[in-house]
mmCIF file as gemmi writes it, N, C-alpha and C atoms, coordinates in Angstrom:
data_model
loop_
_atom_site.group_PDB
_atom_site.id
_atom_site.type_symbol
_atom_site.label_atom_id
_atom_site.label_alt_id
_atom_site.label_comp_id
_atom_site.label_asym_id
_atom_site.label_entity_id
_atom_site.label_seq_id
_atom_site.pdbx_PDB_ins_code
_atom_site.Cartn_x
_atom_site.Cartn_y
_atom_site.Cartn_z
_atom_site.occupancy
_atom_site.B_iso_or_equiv
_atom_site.pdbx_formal_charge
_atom_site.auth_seq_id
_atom_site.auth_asym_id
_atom_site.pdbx_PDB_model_num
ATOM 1 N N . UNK Axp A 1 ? 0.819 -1.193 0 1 0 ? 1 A 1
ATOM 2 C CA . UNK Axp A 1 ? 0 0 0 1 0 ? 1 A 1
ATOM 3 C C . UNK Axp A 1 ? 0.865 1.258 0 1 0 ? 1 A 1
ATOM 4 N N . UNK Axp A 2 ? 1.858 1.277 0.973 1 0 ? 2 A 1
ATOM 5 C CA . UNK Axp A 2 ? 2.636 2.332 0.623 1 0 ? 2 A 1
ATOM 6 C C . UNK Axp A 2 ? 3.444 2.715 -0.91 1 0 ? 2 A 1
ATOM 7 N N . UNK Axp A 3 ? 4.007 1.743 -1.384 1 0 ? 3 A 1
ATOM 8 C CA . UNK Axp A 3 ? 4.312 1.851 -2.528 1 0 ? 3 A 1
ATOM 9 C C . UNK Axp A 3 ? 3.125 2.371 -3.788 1 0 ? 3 A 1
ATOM 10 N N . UNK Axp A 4 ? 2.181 1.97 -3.14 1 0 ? 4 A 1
ATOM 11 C CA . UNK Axp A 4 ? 0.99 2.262 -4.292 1 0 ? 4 A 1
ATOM 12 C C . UNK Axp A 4 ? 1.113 3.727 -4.301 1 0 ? 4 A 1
ATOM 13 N N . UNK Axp A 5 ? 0.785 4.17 -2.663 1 0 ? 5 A 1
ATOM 14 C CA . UNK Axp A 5 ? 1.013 5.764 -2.343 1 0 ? 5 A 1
ATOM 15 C C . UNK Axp A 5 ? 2.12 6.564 -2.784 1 0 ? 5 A 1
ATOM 16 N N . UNK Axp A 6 ? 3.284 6.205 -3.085 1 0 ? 6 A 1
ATOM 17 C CA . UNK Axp A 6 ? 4.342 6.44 -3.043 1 0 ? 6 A 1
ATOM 18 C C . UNK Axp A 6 ? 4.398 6.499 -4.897 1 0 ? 6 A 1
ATOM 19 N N . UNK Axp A 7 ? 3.956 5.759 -5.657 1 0 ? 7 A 1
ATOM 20 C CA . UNK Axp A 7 ? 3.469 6.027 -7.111 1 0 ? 7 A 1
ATOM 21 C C . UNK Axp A 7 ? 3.13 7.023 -7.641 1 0 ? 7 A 1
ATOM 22 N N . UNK Axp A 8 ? 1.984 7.385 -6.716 1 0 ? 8 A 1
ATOM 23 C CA . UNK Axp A 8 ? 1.298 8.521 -7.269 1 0 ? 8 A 1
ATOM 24 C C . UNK Axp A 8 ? 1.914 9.788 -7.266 1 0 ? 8 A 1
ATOM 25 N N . UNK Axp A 9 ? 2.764 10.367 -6.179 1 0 ? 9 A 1
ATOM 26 C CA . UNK Axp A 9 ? 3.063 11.309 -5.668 1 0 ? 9 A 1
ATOM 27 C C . UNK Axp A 9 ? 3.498 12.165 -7.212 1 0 ? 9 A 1
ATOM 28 N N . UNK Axp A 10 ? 4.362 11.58 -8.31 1 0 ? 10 A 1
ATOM 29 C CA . UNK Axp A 10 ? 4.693 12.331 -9.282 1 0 ? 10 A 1
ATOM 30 C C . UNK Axp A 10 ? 3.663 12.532 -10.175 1 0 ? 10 A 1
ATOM 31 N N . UNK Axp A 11 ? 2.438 12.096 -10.071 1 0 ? 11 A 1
ATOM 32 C CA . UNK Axp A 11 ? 1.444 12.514 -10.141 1 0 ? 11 A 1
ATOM 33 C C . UNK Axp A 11 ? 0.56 13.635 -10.298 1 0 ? 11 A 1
ATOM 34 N N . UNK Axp A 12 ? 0.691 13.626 -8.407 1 0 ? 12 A 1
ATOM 35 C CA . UNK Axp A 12 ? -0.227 14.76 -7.937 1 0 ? 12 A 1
ATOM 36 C C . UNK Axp A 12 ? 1.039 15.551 -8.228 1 0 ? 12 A 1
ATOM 37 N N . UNK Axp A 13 ? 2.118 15.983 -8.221 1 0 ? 13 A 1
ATOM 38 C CA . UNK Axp A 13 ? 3.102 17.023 -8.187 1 0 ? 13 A 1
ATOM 39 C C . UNK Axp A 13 ? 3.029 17.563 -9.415 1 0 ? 13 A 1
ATOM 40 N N . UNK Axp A 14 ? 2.888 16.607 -10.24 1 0 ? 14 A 1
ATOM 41 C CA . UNK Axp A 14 ? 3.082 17.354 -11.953 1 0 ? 14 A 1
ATOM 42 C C . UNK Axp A 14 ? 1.567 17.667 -12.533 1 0 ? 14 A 1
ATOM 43 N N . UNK Axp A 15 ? 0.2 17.602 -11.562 1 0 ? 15 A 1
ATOM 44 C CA . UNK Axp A 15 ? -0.941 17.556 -11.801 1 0 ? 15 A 1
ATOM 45 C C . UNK Axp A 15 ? -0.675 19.467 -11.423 1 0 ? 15 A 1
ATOM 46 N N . UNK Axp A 16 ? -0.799 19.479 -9.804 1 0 ? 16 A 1
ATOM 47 C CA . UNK Axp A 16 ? -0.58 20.447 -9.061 1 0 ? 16 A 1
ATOM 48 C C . UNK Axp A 16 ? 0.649 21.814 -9.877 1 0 ? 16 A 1
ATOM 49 N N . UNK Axp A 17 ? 1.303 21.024 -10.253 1 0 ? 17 A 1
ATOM 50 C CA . UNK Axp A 17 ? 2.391 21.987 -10.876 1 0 ? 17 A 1
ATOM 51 C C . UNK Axp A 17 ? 1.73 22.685 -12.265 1 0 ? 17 A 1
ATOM 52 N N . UNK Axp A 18 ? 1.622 21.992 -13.231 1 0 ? 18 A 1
ATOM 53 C CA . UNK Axp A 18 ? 0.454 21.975 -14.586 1 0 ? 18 A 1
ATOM 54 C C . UNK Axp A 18 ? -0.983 23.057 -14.02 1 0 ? 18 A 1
ATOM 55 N N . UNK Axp A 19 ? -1.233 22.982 -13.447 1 0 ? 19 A 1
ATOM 56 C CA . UNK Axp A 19 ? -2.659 23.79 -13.226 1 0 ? 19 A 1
ATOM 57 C C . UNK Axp A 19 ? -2.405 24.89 -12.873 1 0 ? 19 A 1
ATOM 58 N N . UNK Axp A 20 ? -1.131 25.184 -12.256 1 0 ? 20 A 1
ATOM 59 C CA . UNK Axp A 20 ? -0.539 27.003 -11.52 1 0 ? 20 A 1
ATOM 60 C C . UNK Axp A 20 ? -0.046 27.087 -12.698 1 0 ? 20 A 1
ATOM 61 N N . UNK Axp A 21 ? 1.127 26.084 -13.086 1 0 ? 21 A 1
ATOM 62 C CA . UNK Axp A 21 ? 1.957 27.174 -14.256 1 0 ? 21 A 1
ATOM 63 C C . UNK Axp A 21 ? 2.739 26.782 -15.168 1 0 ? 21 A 1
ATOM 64 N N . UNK Axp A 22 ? 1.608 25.811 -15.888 1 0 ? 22 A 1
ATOM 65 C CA . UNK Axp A 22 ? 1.433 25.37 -17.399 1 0 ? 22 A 1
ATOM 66 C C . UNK Axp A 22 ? 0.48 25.905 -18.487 1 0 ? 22 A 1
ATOM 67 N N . UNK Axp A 23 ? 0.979 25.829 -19.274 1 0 ? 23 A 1
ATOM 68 C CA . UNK Axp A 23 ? 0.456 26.465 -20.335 1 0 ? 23 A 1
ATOM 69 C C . UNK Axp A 23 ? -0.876 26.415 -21.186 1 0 ? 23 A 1
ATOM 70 N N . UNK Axp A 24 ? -1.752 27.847 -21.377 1 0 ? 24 A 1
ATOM 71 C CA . UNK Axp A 24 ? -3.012 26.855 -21.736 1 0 ? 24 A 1
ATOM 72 C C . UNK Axp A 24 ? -2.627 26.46 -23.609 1 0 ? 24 A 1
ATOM 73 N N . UNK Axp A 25 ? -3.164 25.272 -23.263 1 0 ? 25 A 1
ATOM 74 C CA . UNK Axp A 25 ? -2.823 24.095 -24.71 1 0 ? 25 A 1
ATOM 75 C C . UNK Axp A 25 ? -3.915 24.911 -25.858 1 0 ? 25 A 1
ATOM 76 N N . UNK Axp A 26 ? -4.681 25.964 -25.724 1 0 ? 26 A 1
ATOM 77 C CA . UNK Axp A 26 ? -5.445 26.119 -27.293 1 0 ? 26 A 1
ATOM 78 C C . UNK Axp A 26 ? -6.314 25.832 -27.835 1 0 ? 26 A 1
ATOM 79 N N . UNK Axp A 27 ? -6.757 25.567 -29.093 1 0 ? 27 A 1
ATOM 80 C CA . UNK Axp A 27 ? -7.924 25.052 -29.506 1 0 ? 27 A 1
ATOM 81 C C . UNK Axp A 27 ? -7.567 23.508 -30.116 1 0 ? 27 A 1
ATOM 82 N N . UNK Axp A 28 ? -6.111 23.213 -30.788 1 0 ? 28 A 1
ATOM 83 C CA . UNK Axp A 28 ? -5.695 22.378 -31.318 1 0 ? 28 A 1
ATOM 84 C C . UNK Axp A 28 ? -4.242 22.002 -31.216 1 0 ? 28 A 1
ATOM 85 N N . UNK Axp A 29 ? -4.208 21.673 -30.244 1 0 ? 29 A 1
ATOM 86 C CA . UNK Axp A 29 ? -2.25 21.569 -30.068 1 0 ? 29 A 1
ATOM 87 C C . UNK Axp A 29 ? -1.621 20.547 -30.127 1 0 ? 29 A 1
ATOM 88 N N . UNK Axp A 30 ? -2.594 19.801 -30.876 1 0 ? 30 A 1
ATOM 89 C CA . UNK Axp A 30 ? -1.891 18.545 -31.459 1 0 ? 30 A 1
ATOM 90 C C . UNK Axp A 30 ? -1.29 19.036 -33.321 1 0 ? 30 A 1
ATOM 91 N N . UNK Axp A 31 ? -2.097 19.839 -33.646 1 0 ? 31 A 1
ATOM 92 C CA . UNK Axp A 31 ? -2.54 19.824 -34.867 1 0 ? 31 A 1
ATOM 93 C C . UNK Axp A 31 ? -2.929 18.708 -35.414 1 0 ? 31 A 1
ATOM 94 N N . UNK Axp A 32 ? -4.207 17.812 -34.914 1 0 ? 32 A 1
ATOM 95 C CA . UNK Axp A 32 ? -4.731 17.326 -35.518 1 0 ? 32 A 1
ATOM 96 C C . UNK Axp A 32 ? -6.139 17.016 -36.476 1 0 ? 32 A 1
ATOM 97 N N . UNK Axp A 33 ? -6.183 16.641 -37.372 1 0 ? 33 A 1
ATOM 98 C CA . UNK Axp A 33 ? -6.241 16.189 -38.852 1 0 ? 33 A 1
ATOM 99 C C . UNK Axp A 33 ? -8.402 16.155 -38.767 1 0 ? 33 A 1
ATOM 100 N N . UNK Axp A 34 ? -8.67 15.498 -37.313 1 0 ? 34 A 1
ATOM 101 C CA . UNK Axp A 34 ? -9.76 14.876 -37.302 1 0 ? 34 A 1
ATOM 102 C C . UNK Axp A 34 ? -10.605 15.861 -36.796 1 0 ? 34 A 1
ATOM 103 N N . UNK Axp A 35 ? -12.096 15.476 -37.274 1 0 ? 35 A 1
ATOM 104 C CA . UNK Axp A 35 ? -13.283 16.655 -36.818 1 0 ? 35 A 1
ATOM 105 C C . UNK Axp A 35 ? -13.652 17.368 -35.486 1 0 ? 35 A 1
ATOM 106 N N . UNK Axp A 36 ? -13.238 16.136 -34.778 1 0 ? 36 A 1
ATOM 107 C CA . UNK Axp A 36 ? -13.26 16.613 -33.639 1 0 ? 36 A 1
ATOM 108 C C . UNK Axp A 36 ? -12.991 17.816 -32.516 1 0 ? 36 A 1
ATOM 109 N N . UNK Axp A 37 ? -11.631 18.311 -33.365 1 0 ? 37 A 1
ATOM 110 C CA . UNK Axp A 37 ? -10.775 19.464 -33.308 1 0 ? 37 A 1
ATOM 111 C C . UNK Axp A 37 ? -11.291 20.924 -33.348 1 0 ? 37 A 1
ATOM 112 N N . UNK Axp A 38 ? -12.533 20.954 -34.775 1 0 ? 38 A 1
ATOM 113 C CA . UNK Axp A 38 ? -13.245 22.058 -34.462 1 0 ? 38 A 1
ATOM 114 C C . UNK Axp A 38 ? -14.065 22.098 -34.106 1 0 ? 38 A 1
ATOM 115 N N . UNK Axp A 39 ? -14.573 21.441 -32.926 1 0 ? 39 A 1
ATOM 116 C CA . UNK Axp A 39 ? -15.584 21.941 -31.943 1 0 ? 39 A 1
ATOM 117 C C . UNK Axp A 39 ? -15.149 23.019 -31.216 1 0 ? 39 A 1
ATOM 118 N N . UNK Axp A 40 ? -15.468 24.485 -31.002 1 0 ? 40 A 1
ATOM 119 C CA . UNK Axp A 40 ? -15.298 25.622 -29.864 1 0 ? 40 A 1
ATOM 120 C C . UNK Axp A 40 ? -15.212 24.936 -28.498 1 0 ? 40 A 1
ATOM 121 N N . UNK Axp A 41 ? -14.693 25.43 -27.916 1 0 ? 41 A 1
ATOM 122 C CA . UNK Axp A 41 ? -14.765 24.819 -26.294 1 0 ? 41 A 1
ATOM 123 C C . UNK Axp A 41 ? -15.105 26.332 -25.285 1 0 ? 41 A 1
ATOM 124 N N . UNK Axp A 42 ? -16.569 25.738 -24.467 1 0 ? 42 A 1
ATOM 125 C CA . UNK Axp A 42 ? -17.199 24.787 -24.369 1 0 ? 42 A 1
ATOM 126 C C . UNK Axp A 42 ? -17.858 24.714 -25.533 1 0 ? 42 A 1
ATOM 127 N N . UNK Axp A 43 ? -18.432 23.525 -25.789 1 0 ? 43 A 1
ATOM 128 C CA . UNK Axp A 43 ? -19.336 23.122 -27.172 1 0 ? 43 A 1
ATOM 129 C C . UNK Axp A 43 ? -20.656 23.794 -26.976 1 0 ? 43 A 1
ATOM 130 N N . UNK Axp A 44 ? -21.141 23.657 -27.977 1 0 ? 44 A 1
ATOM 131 C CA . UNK Axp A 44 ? -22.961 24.601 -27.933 1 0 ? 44 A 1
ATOM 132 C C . UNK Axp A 44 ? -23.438 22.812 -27.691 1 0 ? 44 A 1
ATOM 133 N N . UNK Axp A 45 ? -24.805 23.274 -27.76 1 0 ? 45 A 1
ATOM 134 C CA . UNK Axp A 45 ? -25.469 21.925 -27.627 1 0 ? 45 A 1
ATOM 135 C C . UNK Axp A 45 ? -25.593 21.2 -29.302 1 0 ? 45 A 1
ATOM 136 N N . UNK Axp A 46 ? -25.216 20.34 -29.358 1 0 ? 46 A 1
ATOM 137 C CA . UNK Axp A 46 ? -25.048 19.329 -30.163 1 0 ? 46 A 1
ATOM 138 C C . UNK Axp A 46 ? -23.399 19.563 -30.82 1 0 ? 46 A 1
ATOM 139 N N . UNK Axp A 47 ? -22.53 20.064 -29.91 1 0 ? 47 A 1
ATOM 140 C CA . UNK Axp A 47 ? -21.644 20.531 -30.774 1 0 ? 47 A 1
ATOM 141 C C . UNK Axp A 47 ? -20.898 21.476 -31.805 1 0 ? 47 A 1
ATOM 142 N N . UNK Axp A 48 ? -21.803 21.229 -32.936 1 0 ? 48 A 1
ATOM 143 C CA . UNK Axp A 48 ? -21.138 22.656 -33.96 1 0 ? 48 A 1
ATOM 144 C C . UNK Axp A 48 ? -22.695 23.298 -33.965 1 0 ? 48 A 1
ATOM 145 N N . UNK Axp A 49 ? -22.591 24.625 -34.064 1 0 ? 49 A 1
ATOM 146 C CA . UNK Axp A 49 ? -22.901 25.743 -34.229 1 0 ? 49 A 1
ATOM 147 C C . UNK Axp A 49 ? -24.276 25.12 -35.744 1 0 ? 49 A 1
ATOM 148 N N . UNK Axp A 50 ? -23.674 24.947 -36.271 1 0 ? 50 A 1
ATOM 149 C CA . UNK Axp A 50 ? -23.814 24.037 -37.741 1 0 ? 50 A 1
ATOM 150 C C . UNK Axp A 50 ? -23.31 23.056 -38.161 1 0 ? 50 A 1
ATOM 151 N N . UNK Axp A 51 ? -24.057 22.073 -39.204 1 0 ? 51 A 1
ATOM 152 C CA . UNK Axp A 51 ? -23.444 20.953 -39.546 1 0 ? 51 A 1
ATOM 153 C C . UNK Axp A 51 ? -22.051 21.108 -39.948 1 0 ? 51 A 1
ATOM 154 N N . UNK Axp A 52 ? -20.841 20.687 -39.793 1 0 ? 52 A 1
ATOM 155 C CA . UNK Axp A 52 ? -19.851 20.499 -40.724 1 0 ? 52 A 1
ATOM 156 C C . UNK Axp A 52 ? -19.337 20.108 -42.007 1 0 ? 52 A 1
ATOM 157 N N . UNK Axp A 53 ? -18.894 20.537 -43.107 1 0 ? 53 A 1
ATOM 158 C CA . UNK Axp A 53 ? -18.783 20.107 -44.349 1 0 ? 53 A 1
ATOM 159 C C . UNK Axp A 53 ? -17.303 19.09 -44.143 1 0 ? 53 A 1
ATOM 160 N N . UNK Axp A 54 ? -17.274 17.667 -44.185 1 0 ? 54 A 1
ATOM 161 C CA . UNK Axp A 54 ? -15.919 17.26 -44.694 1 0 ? 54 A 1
ATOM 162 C C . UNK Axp A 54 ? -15.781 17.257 -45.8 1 0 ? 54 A 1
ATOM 163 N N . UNK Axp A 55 ? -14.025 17.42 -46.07 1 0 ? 55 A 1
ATOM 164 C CA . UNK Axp A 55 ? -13.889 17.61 -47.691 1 0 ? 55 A 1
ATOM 165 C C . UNK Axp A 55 ? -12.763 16.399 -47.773 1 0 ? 55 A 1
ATOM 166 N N . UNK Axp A 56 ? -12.569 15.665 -46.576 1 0 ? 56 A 1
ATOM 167 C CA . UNK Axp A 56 ? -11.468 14.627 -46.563 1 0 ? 56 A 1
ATOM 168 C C . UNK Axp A 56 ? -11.398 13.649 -45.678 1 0 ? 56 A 1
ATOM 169 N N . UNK Axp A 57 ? -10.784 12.29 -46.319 1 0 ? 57 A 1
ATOM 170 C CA . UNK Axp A 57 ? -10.392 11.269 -44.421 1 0 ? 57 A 1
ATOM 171 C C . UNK Axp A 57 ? -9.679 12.288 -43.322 1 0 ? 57 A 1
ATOM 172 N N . UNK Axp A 58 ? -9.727 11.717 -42.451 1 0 ? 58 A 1
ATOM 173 C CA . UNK Axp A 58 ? -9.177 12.095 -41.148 1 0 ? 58 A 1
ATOM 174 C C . UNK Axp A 58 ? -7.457 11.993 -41.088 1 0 ? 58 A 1
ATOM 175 N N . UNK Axp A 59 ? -6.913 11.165 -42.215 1 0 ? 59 A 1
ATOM 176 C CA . UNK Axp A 59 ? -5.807 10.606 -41.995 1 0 ? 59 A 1
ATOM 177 C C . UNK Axp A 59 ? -5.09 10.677 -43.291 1 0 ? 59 A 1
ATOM 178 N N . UNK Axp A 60 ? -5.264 12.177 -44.11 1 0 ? 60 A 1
ATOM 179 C CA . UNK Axp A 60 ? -4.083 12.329 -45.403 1 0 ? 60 A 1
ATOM 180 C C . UNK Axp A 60 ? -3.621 12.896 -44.586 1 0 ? 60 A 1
ATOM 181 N N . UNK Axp A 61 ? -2.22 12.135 -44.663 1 0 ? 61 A 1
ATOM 182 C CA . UNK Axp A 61 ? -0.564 13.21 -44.205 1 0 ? 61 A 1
ATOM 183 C C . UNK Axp A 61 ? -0.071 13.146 -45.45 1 0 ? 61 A 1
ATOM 184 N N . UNK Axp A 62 ? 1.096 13.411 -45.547 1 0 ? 62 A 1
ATOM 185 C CA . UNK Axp A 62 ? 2.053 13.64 -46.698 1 0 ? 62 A 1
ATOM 186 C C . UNK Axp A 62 ? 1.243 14.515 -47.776 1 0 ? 62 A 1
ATOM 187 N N . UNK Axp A 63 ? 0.777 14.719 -48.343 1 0 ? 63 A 1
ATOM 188 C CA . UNK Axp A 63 ? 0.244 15.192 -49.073 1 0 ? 63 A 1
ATOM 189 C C . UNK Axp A 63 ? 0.878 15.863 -50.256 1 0 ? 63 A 1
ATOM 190 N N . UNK Axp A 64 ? 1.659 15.206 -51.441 1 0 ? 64 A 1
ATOM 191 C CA . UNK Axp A 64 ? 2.587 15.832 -52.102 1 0 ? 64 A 1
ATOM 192 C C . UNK Axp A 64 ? 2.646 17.131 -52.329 1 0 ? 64 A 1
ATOM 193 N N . UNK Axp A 65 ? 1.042 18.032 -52.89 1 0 ? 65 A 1
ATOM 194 C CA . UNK Axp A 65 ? 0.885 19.09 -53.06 1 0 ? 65 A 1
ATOM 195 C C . UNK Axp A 65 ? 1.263 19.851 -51.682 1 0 ? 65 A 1
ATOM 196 N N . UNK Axp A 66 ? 0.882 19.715 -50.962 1 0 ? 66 A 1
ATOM 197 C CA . UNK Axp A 66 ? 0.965 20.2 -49.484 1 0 ? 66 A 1
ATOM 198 C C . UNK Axp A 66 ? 2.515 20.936 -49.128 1 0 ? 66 A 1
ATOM 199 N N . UNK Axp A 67 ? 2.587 21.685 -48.178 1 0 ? 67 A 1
ATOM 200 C CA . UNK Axp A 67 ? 3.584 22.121 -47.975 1 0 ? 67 A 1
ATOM 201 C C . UNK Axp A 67 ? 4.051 21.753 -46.926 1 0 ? 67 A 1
ATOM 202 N N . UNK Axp A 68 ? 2.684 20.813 -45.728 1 0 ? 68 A 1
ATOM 203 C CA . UNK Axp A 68 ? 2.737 20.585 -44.589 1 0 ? 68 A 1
ATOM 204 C C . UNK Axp A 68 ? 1.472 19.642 -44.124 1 0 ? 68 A 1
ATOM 205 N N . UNK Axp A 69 ? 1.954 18.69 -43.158 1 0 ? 69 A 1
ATOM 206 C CA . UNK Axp A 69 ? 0.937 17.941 -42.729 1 0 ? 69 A 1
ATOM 207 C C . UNK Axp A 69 ? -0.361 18.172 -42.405 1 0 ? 69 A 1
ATOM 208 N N . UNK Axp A 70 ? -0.428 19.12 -41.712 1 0 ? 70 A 1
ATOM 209 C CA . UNK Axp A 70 ? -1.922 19.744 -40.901 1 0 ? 70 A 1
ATOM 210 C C . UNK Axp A 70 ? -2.439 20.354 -42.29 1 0 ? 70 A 1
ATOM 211 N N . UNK Axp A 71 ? -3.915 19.2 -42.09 1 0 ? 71 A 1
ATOM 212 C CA . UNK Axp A 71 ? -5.104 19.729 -43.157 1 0 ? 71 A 1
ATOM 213 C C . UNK Axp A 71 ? -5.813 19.459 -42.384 1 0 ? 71 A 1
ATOM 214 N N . UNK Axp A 72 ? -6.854 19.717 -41.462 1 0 ? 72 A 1
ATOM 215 C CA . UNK Axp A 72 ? -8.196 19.463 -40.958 1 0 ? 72 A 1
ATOM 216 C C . UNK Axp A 72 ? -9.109 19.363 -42.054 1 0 ? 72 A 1
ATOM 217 N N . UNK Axp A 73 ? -9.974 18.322 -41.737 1 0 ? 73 A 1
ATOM 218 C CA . UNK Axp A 73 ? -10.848 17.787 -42.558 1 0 ? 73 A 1
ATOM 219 C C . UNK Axp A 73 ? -11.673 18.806 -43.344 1 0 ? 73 A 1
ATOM 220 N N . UNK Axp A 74 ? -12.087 20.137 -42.034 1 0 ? 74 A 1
ATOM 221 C CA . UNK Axp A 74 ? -13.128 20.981 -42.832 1 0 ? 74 A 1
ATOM 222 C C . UNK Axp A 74 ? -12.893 21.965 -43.493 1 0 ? 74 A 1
ATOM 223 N N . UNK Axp A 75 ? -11.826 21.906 -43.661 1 0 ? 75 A 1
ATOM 224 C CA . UNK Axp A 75 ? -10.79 23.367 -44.537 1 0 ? 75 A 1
ATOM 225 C C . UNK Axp A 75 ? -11.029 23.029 -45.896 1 0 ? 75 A 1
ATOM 226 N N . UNK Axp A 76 ? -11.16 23.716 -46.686 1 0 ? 76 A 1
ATOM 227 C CA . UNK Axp A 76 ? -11.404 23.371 -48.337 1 0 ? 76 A 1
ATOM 228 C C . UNK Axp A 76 ? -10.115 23.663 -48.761 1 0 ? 76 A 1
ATOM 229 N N . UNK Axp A 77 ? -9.97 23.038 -49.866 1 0 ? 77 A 1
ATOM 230 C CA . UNK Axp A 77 ? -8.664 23.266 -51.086 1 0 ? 77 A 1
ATOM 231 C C . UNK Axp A 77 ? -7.862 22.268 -50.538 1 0 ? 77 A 1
C-alpha cells in the first residue's frame, strides 16, 4: 500500500504543478487532422454551431501538393 502511495506522488506534483503554471494548450495543439478538433470549447449543444462540411479522411498526411501535414478535414482546397 505504501508503494501504491508512493506512485502517485509524481502525479499529484506534476498535476498540481500543470494547473498554476502550465500552459493553456489552445484550440488544437496537437494539430490534428480529425473533426473533432473544431468543436469551440465549451461546445454549444449538439456541438457545432452548424453541420460540418468534410472535404477529406481524417488521416491524409504527406500530401505531395501540401507544404505541410496539418489539413483538418473541414478546410477546403
Amino acid at each position: 500500500a505504501i508503494g501504491l502511495i508512493l506512485a502517485q506522488l509524481p502525479f499529484v506534483w506534476n498535476l498540481i504543478r500543470s494547473y498554476r503554471r502550465g500552459a493553456v494548450a489552445g484550440p488544437n495543439p496537437w494539430q490534428a487532422n480529425s473533426l473533432e478538433w473544431a468543436v469551440p470549447s465549451p461546445p454549444p449543444h449538439g456541438n457545432f454551431a452548424a453541420p460540418p462540411v468534410v472535404y477529406r479522411g481524417p488521416y491524409e498526411f504527406s500530401v505531395p501538393t501540401r507544404a505541410q501535414d496539418f489539413w483538418p478535414q473541414h478546410q477546403e482546397g
